[in-house]
C-alpha positions in Angstrom: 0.0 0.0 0.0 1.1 3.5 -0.8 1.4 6.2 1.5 -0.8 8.3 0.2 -3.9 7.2 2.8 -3.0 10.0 5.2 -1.8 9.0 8.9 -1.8 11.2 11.7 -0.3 9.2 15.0 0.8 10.8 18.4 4.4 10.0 18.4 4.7 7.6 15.2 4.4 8.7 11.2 6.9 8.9 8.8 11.0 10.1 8.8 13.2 9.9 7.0 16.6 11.2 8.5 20.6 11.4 7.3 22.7 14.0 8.4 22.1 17.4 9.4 23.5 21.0 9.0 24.1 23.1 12.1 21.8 26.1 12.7 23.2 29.6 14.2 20.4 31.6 16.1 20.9 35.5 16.2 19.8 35.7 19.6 23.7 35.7 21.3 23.4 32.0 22.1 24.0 28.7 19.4 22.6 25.4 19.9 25.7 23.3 19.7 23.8 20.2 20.8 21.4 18.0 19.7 20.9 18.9 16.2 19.1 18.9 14.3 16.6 17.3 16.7 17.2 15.6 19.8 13.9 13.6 19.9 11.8 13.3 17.2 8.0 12.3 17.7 6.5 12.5 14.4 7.2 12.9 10.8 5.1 12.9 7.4 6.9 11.7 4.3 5.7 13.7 1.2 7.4 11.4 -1.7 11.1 9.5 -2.1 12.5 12.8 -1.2 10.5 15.4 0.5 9.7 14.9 4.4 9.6 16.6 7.5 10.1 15.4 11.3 9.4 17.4 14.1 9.8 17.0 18.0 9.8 19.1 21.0 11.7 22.8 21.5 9.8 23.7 18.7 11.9 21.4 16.4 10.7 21.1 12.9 13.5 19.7 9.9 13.1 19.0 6.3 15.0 17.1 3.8 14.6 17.5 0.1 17.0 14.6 -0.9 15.9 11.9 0.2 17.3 12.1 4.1 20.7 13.2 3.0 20.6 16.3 4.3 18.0 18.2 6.7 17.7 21.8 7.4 16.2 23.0 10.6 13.1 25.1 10.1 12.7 28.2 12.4 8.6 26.9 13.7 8.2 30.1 16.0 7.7 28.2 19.2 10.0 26.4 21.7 6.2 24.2 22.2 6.4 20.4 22.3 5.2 19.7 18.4 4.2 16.1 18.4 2.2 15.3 15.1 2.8 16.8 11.3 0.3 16.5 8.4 1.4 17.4 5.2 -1.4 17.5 1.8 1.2 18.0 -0.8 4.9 19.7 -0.6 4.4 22.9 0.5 1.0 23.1 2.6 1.4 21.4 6.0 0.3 21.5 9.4 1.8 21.0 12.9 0.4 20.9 16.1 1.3 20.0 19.9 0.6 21.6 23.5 2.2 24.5 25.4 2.4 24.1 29.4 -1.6 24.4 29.4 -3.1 24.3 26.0 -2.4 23.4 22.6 -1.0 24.7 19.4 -1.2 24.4 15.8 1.2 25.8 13.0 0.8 26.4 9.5 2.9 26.4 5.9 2.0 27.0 2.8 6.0 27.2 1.2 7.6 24.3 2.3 8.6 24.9 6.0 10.1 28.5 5.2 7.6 30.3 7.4 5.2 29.2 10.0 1.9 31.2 11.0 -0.2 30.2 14.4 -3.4 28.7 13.5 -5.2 27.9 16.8 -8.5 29.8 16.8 -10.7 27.7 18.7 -8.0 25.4 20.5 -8.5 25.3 24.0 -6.8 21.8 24.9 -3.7 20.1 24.5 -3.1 18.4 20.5 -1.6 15.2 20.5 -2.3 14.3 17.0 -3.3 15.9 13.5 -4.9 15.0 10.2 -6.0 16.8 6.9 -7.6 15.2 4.3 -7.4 17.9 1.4 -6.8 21.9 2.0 -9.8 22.9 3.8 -11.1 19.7 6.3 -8.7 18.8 8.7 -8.7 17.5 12.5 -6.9 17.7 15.4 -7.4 15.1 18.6 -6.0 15.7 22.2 -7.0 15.9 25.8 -10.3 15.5 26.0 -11.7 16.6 22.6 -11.1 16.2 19.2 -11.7 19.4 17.0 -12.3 20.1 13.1 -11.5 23.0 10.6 -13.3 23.6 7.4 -11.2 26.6 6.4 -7.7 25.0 6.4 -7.3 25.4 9.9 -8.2 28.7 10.5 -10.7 28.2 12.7 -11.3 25.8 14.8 -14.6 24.1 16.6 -15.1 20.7 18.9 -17.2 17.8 17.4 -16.4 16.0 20.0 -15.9 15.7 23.9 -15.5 13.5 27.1 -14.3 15.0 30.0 -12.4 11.7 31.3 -10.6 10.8 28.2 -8.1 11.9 25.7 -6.9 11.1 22.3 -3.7 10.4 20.9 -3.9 8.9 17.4 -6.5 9.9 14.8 -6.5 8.6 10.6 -8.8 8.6 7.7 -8.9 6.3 4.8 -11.4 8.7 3.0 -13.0 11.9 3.4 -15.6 9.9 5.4 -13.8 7.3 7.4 -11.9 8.1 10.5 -10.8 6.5 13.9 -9.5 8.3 16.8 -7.8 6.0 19.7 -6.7 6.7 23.4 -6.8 6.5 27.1 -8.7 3.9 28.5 -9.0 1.5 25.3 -11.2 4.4 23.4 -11.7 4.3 20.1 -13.9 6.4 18.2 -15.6 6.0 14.4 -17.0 8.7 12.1 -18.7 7.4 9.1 -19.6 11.0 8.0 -16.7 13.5 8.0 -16.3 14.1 11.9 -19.6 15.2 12.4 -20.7 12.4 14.7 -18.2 9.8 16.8 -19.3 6.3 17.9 -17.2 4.6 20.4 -16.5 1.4 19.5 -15.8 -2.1 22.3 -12.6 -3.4 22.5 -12.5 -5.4 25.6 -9.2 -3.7 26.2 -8.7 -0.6 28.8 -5.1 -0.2 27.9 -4.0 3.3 26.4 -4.2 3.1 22.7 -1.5 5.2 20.7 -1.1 4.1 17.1 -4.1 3.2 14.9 -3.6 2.7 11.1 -6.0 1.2 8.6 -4.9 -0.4 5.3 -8.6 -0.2 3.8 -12.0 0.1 5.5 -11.9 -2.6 6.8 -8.6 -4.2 8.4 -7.0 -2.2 10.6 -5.2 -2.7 13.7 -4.0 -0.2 17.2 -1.4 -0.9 19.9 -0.7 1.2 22.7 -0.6 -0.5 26.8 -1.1 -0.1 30.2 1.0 2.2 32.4 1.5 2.9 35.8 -0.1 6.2 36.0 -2.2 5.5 33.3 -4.2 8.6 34.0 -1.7 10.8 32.6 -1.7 10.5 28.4 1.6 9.2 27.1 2.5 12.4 25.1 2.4 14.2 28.7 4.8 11.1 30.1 7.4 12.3 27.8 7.4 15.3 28.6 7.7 15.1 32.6 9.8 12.1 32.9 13.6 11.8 32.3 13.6 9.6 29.0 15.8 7.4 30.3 14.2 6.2 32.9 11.3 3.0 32.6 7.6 3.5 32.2 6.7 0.5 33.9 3.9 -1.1 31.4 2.3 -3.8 29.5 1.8 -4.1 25.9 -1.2 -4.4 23.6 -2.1 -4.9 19.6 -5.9 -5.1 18.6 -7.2 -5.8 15.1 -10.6 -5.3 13.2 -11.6 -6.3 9.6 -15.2 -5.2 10.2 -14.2 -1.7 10.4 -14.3 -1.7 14.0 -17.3 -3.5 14.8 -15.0 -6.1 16.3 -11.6 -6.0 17.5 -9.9 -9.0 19.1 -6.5 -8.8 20.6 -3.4 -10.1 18.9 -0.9 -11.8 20.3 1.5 -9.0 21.7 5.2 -9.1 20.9 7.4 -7.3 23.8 6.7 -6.2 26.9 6.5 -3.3 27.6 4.0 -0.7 25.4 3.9 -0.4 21.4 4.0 2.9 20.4 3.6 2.3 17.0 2.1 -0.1 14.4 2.1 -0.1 10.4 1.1 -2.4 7.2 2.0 -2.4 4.3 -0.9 -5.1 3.9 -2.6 -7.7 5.6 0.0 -10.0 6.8 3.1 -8.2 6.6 3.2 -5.3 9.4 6.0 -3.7 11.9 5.6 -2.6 15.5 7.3 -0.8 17.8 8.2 -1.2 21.6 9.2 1.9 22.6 11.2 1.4 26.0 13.4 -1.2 24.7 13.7 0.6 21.3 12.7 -2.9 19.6 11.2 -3.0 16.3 9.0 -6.3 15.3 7.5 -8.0 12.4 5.2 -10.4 11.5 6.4 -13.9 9.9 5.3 -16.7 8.2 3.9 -18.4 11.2 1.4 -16.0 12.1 4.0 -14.5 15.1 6.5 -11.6 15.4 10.0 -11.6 14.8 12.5 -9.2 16.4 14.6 -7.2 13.3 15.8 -4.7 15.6 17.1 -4.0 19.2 18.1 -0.5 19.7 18.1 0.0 23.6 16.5 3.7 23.0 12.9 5.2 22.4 12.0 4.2 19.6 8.3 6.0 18.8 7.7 6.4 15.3 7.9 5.0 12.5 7.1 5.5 8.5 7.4 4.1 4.9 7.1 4.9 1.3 6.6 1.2 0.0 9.3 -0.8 1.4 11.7 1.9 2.2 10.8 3.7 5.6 12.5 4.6 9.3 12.1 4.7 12.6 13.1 7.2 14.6 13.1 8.4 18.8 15.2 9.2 20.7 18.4 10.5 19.2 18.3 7.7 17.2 17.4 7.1 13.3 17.8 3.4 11.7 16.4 3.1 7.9 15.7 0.1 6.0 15.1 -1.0 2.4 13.4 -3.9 2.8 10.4 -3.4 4.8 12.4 -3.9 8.4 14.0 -7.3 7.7 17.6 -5.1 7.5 18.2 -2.0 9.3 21.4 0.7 8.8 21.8 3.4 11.6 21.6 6.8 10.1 21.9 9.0 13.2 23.4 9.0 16.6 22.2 12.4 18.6 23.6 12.8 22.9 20.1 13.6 24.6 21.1 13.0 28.1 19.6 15.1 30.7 22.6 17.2 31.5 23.0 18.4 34.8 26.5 20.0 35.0 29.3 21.7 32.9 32.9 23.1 33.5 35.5 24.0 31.0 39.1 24.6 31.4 39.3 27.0 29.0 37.3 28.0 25.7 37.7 24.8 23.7 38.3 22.2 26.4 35.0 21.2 28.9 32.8 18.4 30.2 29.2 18.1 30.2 27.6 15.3 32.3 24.1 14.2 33.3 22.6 10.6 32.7 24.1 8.2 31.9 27.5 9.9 30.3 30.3 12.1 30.6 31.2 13.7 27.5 33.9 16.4 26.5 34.6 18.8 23.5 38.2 20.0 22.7 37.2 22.1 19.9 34.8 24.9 21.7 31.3 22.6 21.8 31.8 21.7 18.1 32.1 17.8 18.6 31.8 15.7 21.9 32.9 12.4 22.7 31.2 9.5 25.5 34.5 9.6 28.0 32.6 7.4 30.2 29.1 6.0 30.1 27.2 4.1 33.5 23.3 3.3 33.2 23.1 3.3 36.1 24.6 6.8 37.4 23.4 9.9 38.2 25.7 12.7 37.2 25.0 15.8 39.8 28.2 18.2 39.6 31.6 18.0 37.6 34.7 20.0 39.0 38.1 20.6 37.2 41.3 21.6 38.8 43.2 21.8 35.4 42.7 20.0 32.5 43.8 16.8 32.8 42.3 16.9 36.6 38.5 16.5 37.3 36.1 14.8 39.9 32.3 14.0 39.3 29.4 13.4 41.7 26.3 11.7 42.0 24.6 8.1 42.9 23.8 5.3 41.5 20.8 2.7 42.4 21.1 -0.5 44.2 18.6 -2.5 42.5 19.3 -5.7 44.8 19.9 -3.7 48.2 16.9 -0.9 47.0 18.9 1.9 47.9 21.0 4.8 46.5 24.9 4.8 46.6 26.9 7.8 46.6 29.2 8.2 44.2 32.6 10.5 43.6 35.0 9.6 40.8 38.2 11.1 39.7 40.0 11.7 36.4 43.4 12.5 36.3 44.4 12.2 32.5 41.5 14.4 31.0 38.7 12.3 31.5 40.1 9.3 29.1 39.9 7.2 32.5 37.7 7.5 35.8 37.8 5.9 39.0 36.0 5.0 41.7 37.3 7.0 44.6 34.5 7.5 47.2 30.8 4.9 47.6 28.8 5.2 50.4 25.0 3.6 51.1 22.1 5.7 50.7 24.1 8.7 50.4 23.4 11.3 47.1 26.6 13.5 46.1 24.9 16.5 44.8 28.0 19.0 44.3 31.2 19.0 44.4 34.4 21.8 45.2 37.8 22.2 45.3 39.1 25.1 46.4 42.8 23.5 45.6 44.0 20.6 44.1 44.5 18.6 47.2 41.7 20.3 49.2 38.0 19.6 47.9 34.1 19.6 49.6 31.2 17.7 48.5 27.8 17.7 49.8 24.3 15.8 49.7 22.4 13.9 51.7 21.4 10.9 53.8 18.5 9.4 52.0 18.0 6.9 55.5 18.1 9.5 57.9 16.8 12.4 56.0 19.8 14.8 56.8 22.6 16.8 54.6 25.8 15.4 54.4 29.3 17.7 53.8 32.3 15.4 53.3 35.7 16.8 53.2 39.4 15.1 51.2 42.7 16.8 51.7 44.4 14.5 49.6 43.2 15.1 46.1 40.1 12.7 46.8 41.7 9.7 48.3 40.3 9.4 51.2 36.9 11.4 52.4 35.9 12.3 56.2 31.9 13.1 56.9 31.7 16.7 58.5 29.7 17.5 61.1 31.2 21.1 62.6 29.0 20.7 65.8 25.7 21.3 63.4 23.2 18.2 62.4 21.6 19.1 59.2 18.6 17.5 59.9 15.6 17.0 57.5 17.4 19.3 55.0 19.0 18.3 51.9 22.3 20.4 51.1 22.5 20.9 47.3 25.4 23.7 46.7 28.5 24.4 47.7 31.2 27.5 47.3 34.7 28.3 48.3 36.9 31.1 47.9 39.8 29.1 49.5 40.7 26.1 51.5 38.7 26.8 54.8 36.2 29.5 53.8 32.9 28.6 52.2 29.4 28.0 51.7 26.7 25.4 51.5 23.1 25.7 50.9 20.2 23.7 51.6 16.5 22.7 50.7 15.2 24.9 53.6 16.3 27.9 52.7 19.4 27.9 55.1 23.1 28.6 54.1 26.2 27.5 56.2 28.9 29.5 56.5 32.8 28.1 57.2 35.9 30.1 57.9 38.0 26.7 59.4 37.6 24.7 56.9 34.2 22.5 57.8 35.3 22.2 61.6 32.5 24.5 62.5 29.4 26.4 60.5 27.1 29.1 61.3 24.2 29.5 59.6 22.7 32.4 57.7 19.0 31.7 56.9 16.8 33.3 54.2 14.1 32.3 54.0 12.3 28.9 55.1 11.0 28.2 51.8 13.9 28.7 49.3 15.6 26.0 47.6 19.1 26.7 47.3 20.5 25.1 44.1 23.1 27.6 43.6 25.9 29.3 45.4 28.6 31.9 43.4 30.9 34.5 45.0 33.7 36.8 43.4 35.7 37.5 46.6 35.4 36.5 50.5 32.8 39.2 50.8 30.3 39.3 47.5 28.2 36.1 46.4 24.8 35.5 45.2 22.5 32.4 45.6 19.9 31.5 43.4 16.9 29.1 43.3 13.1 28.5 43.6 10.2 28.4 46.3 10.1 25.1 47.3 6.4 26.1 49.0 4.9 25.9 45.5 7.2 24.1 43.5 8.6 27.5 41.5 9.2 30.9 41.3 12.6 32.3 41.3 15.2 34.0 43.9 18.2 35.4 43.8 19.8 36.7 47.2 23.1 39.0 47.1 25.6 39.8 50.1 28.4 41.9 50.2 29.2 41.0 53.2 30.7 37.4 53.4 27.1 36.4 53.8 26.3 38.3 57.4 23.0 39.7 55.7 21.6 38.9 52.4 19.5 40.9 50.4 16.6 39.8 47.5 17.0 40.8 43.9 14.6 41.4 41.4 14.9 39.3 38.0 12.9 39.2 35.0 11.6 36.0 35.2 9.5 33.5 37.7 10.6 30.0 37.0 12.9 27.9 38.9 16.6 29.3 38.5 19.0 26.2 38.9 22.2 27.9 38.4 24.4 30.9 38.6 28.0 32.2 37.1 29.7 35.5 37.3 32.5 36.5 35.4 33.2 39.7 37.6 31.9 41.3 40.4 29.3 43.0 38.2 28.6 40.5 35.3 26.7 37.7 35.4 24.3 35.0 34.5 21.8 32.8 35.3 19.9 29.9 33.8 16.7 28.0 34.5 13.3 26.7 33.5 12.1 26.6 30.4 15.2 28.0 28.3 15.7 31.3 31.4 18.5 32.7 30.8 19.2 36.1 32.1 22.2 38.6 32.6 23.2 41.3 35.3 26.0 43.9 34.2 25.4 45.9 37.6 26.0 43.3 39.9 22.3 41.9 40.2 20.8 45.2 41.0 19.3 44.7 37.8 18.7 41.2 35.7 17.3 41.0 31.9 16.3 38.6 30.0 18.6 36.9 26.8 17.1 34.8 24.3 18.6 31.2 24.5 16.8 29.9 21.4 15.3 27.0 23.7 12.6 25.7 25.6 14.3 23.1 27.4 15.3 23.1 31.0 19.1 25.0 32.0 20.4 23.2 34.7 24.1 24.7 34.8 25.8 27.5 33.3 29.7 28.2 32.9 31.5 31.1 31.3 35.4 31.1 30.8 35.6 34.9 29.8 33.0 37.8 29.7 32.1 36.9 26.0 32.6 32.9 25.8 30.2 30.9 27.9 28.1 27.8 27.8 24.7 26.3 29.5 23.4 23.0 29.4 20.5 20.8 30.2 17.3 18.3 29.2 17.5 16.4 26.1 21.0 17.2 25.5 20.6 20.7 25.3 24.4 22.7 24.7 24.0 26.6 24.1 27.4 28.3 23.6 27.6 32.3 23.3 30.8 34.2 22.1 28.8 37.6 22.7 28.4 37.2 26.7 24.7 36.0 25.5 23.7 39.4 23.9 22.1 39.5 19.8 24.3 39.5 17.4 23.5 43.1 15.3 20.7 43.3 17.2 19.9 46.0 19.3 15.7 46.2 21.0 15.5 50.0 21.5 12.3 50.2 23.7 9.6 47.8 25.1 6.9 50.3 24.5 3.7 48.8 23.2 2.6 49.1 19.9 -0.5 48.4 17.7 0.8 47.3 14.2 3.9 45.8 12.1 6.1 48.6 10.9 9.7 48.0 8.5 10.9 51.5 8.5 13.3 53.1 4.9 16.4 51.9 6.0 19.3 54.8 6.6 21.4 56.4 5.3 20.3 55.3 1.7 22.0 55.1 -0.7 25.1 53.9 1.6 28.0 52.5 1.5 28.8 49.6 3.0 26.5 50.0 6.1 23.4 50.6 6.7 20.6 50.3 9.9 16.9 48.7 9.3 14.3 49.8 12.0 11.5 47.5 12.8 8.6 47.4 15.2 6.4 44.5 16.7 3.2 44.8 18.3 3.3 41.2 19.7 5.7 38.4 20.1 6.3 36.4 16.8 9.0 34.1 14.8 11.1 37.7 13.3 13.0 36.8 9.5 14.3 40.0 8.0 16.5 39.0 5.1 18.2 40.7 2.2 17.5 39.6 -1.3 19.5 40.8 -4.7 17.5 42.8 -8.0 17.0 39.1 -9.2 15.0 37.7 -6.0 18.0 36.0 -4.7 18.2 35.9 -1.0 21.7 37.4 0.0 21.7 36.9 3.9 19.3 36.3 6.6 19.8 39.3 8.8 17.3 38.2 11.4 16.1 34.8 11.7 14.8 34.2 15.1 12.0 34.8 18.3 11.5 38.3 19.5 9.2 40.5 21.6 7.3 42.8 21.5 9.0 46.3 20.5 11.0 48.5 18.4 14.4 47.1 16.5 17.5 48.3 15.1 19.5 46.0 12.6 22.6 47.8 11.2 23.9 45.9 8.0 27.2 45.6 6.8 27.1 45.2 2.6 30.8 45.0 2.3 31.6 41.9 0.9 28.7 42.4 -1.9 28.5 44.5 -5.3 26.9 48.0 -5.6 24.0 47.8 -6.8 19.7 47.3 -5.7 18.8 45.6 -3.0 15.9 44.5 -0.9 14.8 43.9 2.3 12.3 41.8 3.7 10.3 41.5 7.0 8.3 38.6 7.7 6.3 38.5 11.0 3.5 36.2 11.1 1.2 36.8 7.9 2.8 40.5 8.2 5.0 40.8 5.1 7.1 44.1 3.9 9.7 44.7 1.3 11.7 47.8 1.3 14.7 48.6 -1.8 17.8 50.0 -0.6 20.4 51.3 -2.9 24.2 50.6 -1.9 26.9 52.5 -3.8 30.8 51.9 -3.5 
C-alpha cells in the first residue's frame, strides 16, 4: 500500500533522516547540541524525497534529498510539536501543546515560514490530520476538533471530560478513527460530524491506529503505571531514560471496528507504534526497549531490531521507511527485515558543565560524561554508567577532574553515593568514594589537594558535607558541631581552603571560615531551595533558586558582606533558577526553566532577560571569559555564546507597546557599506528579516529568530557584496514588507 492514505499518529508517522546541518540563532546563544533534533516524535513523508520530522523545542526539519541532508526550520515556538500533516509539498500542518493548551502551525511554502493557527484550540493536541486543503482534524485531551477553512478556525465535534486522544487517521474523506486513554476508540462514518465509540475489551492506552482499507486495521498502545496521565504528557515530565513500567497491547478489526480481538503482543513493555504495508506483513514498535518487530510466516513476530533507546515512530514509502526516537534514526530498504543506523544524537539530561578554557570542557548528566576539545563543536562519551546519576563536575586543570552523584542499588533498594576522579582528562575515571544511601549532589575544590562535597542521607533524611585533603583519596563526613537534619544540602562555594558556603532545601546557608570544623548559619528564607551558590571575593556572592512552598518561582539573594546579611533581587523572570556564574563582580548569569537565561551587568541590581533559542530546562551555566560561555540541560541541550549572550546586530531600543507591524526606509540610503533597518512588533512572533539581490536571490538572513514585543535596530554591513539594488524583507507572522535600498561603492 502506498502512502498516500494520510496518517496522523501521536508519536509515530513517517522520517526519513541522514545528516544534518548546524543552525546559528541571532539571539547571542547557538545550539551546539542536539541537532538537528534531539527527539523526534512524528514525521510525514511527502514522496522518495520530500519529508519533514518534528519534535519538542519547537523542532521542525526537512529534507529534500531523500534524508541526506535536513535543514532545521525556524517553527516560532520552543512548544512540544508532536504530530505533522502534510497534503502535498508545501502546505502542511503541525500541532502540539504549550504548558496548558495546545498549538497548531501552519505552511504554505515548504517549511520556510510558519503562522499560528489555533483559533478555537482550548486543549492540549496530540495528533493531527488533513484530508485535502480545507477539512482537517486535530485530537487531544479531552476533545477532538475540526476545521473547514484549512485550519483557520477551529470548533469541537467531540468531547469527554475523562478521556483523551492520541492517534487519529482517515482512509477517506468519510472514514476516520481516533484512539486513546482507557481503550477508546472512536468512528465517524460521515466527516467528523458524529463519533461512535466502538468495544474493544481492552482498557489499555491506545497510541497508534492505522488502517490499510475500511476494513482491516489494527492499534497498539498498553497499560501504564499512572495511566491517567496520556503518554505524550509522560514524555514530557519524565527523564527519558528512565522506565515507564507497562504492559503491551495490539488489537485488530476487519469489520471496520465493529469487532476487535487482541493479537498476540510481541514485547513487553507498550507499542508505540504499528504499520502495514498489507494484511500479513506489518512492523511494531516497543518503545522502551527501542525494539522493532514483524510479523512472519507463522502467524508470530520476529525481532529485526534492538536498539536500547525510544523508539516512537515509524514511516514508509513502500518498502523503504524509518524509525526514529530518541536520538536515534535506523532506515531500512526492505520493509524492516535489515536495518542501517543513520543517526546518533547525545540527549542525556545534563545536569553539570565546567571547562578549562574556551575549547576544552565536560558536560555530564545521565548516563554519560562527554567532552569537546574544539569549543562545543564535537563531543565524545569519556565514560558512560546506566546506572549513574551525574550531579556536579569539577576541574582543577585539565587533565584533573572529579564527578558526583549516585547510583541505584537494584538488589539492596537503595541509593549509593558516588565521587570519581580523572586525572588524564577524562580518558579514564575511578572509583574514589561509595557510600549507602548517600546522594553527592555538588562538588568543590578550592585546591587541588583540598575539595568539599555535599548531599544527603537518603536513611536519615539529613545533609551530608564530606571533606578530602588529599586530592580525593580518602573522604571524612563533617559535622562542625551542626546536624543538618531534615534538609538536603545541594550547593557548595569556596573562595579558599577553609572558607565557604553550602546551601540547603530549607532555605538555610552555612557559612565556614575553618575549613568545615564548624558552621554558622545564615538563613533566608524557610521556603527557598538553594540550588546555587557563586561568589567573586570572601565578601560578594549570590544564591539563586526557587520556592520550594509551590514548587517554582525564582530567587536570587546578594551579600556583600561574606554572607552576614543577604539581600533579595529582582529578575525578570519566575521560574525555577538552577544555576548561577559570574565573570566579575558585576557580570553575570543565570539559567533556568524553560530556556531562562538572564544577565546582570550591575551586579544583580538589575537582571534581563537573553534569548537562549530553547525551551528546554538549563540546569548549569559556565563562562570562561566575559564573551565565551556555555549552559546546558534536558534532552541534550548545549547553548554556547561568544557575545556574553547578547544578539548578534541586534539592538531592542524600547519595550513600548505598539499596535501594528512597521519596516521603516532603511538609513542612510544610498550607503555605503553600512546601513541600519528599524522595525517594530506589536506582539511576540517568529522575526525573518532578510536581504535579497534585483534578481530575488536571497543574499543573507539578517534576522532569523524569536523576539518580543517592541521597536528594533538592525545595522547591516554590505561590504563583501556589489553595488547595486537591493531589498529587504520583513516577515512576521502573515505581516509581510519589502523595502529597496540602494548601496553604492
Amino acid at each position: 500500500m502506498e502512502k498516500k492514505m494520510k496518517t496522523a499518529i501521536t508519536i509515530t508517522l513517517f522520517l526519513m533522516l541522514l545528516s544534518f546541518n548546524v543552525t546559528f540563532s541571532q539571539s547571542g546563544w547557538v545550539r551546539m547540541n542536539p541537532q538537528p533534533a534531539g527527539y523526534l516524535y512524528s514525521v510525514d513523508v511527502i514522496d522518495q524525497n520530500t519529508a519533514f520530522a518534528v519534535g519538542p523545542d519547537g523542532a521542525i526539519i526537512k529534507t529534500t534529498n531523500g534524508g541526506i541532508n535536513w535543514v532545521s526550520k525556524p517553527s516560532g515556538t520552543y512548544d512540544y510539536l508532536i504530530s505533522v500533516s502534510f497534503i502535498n509539498s508545501t502546505t502542511g500542518w503541525v500541532a502540539g501543546f504549550t504548558e496548558y493548551n495546545g498549538i497548531i502551525i501552519k505552511t504554505t511554502d515548504g517549511g520556510e515560514n510558519w503562522a499560528v493557527r489555533s483559533d478555537g484550540i482550548n486543549a492540549p493536541i496530540y495528533s493531527i490530520i488533513f484530508i485535502n486543503s480545507q477539512i482537517g482534524f486535530a485530537a487531544g485531551d479531552k476533545l477532538i476538533f475540526k476545521s473547514v477553512d484549512g485550519g483557520l478556525t477551529w470548533s469541537p465535534r467531540f468531547y469527554n471530560d475523562s478521556l483523551w486522544f492520541n492517534s487519529i487517521l482517515f482512509v477517506d474523506q468519510n472514514t476516520g478513527w481516533a484512539v486513546g486513554g482507557e481503550g477508546a476508540i472512536y468512528k465517524t462514518t460521515n466527516c467528523g460530524e458524529y463519533w461512535i465509540r466502538q468495544q474493544c475489551n481492552s482498557v489499555a492506552e491506545l497510541i497508534s491506529v492505522f488502517f490499510i482499507n475500511q476494513n482491516t486495521g489494527w492499534a497498539s498502545g498498553g497499560s501504564f503505571w499512572n495511566s491517567y496521565i496520556p503518554l505524550k504528557k509522560k514524555l514530557k515530565t519524565e527523564r527519558f531514560n528512565e522506565k515507564i513500567l507497562s504492559s503491551s497491547c495490539l488489537l485488530k478489526t476487519t469489520d471496520g471496528g465493529n469487532y476487535w480481538f487482541q493479537l498476540g503482543s510481541p514485547g513487553i513493555s507498550y507499542l508505540s507504534s504499528v504499520y502495514f504495508l498489507n494484511e500479513n506483513s506489518g512492523l511494531v514498535l516497543e518503545a522502551y526497549t527501542g525494539t522493532v518487530y514483524k510479523t512472519n510466516n507463522l502467524g508470530g513476530w520476529d525481532q529485526v531490531l534492538q536498539a536500547n533507546t525510544y523508539l516512537v515512530s515509524q514511516g514508509f514509502y513502500s518498502n523503504t521507511g524509518w524509525v526514529v526516537g530518541l536520538g536515534k534514526i535506523y532506515k531500512t530498504s526492505n520493509f524492516g527485515s535489515n536495518w542501517t543506523t543513520q543517526l546518533n544524537v547525545n540527549t542525556d539530561y545534563l545536569t553539570s558543565t565546567f571547562f578549562t578554557s574556551s575549547e576544552t570542557g565536560w558536560a555530564a548528566g545521565n548516563p554519560d560524561i562527554i567532552k569537546t576539545t574544539n569549543g562545543g563543536l564535537n563531543w565524545d562519551i569519556q565514560y558512560r554508567n546506566d546506572s549513574l546519576n551525574i550531579y556536579s563536575l569539577y576541574f582543577i586543570d585539565q587533565n584533573t577532574g572529579w564527578t558526583g552523584g549516585y547510583v541505584y542499588d537494584n538488589y539492596n533498594y537503595y541509593n549509593i553515593g558516588k565521587i570519581y576522579k580523572t586525572t588524564n582528562g577524562g580518558y579514564n575515571w575511578q572509583n574514589v568514594y561509595s557510600e549507602s544511601e548517600y546522594i553527592i549532589q555538588n562538588i568543590f575544590f578550592p585546591s587541588r589537594d583540598t575539595g568539599y562535597a555535599v548531599g544527603e542521607d537518603d536513611y536519615s533524611s539529613t545533609g551530608v558535607i564530606i571533606k578530602t585533603v588529599n586530592g580525593g583519596s580518602t573522604w571524612l563526613t563533617l559535622s562542625g558541631g551542626y546536624n543538618w537534619y531534615y534538609q538536603s544540602l545541594y550547593s557548595i562555594f569556596f573562595v579558599s581552603n577553609d572558607t565557604g558556603w553550602v546551601g540547603s532545601n530549607q532555605g538555610n546557608i552555612f557559612k565556614t571560615t575553618n575549613g568545615g570544623i564548624s558552621w554558622n548559619e545564615q538563613h533566608l528564607n524557610s521556603y527557598f531551595y538553594v540550588h546555587s551558590i557563586f561568589f567573586t571575593d570572601s565578601q560578594t556572592g549570590w544564591a539563586v533558586g526557587y520556592n520550594n512552598n509551590y514548587g517554582y518561582g525564582s530567587n536570587i539573594y546578594h551579600t556583600t558582606n561574606g554572607g552576614l546579611f543577604w539581600s533579595q533581587q529582582t529578575c525578570d523572570t519566575n521560574v525555577n533558577i538552577m544555576s548561577v556564574y559570574f565573570i566579575s563582580q558585576t557580570t553575570g548569569w543565570a539559567a533556568g526553566m524553560y530556556g531562562t537565561l538572564i544577565k546582570t551587568s550591575n551586579g544583580g541590581y538589575n537582571w534581563y532577560r537573553q534569548q537562549s533559542g530553547t525551551g528546554m530546562d538549563l540546569n548549569s551555566i559556565f563562562f570562561v571569559s566575559p564573551t565565551i560561555g556555555y549552559t546546558v540541560g534536558s534532552l541534550g541541550t548545549i547553548l554556547k555564546t561568544t557575545t556574553g549572550g547578547e544578539p548578534i546586530g541586534i539592538k531592542p531600543i524600547s519595550r513600548e507597546i505598539l499596535n501594528k507591524f512597521y519596516l521603516s526606509q532603511n538609513f542612510p540610503n544610498p550607503f555605503n557599506p553600512r546601513t541600519v533597518i528599524n522595525y517594530e512588533l506589536p506582539v511576540a512572533e517568529l522575526i525573518r528579516l532578510t536581504i535579497y539581490d534585483i534578481l530575488g536571490r536571497e543574499v543573507e538572513a539578517v534576522v532569523n529568530e524569536i523576539q518580543r514585543a517592541g521597536k528594533y535596530q538592525v545595522s547591516w554591513d554590505a561590504g563583501k557584496y556589489a553595488s547595486g539594488i537591493y531589498f529587504y524583507k520583513l516577515s512576521a507572522g502573515d505581516y509581510k514588507m519589502t523595502k529597496k535600498m540602494v548601496l553604492i561603492k
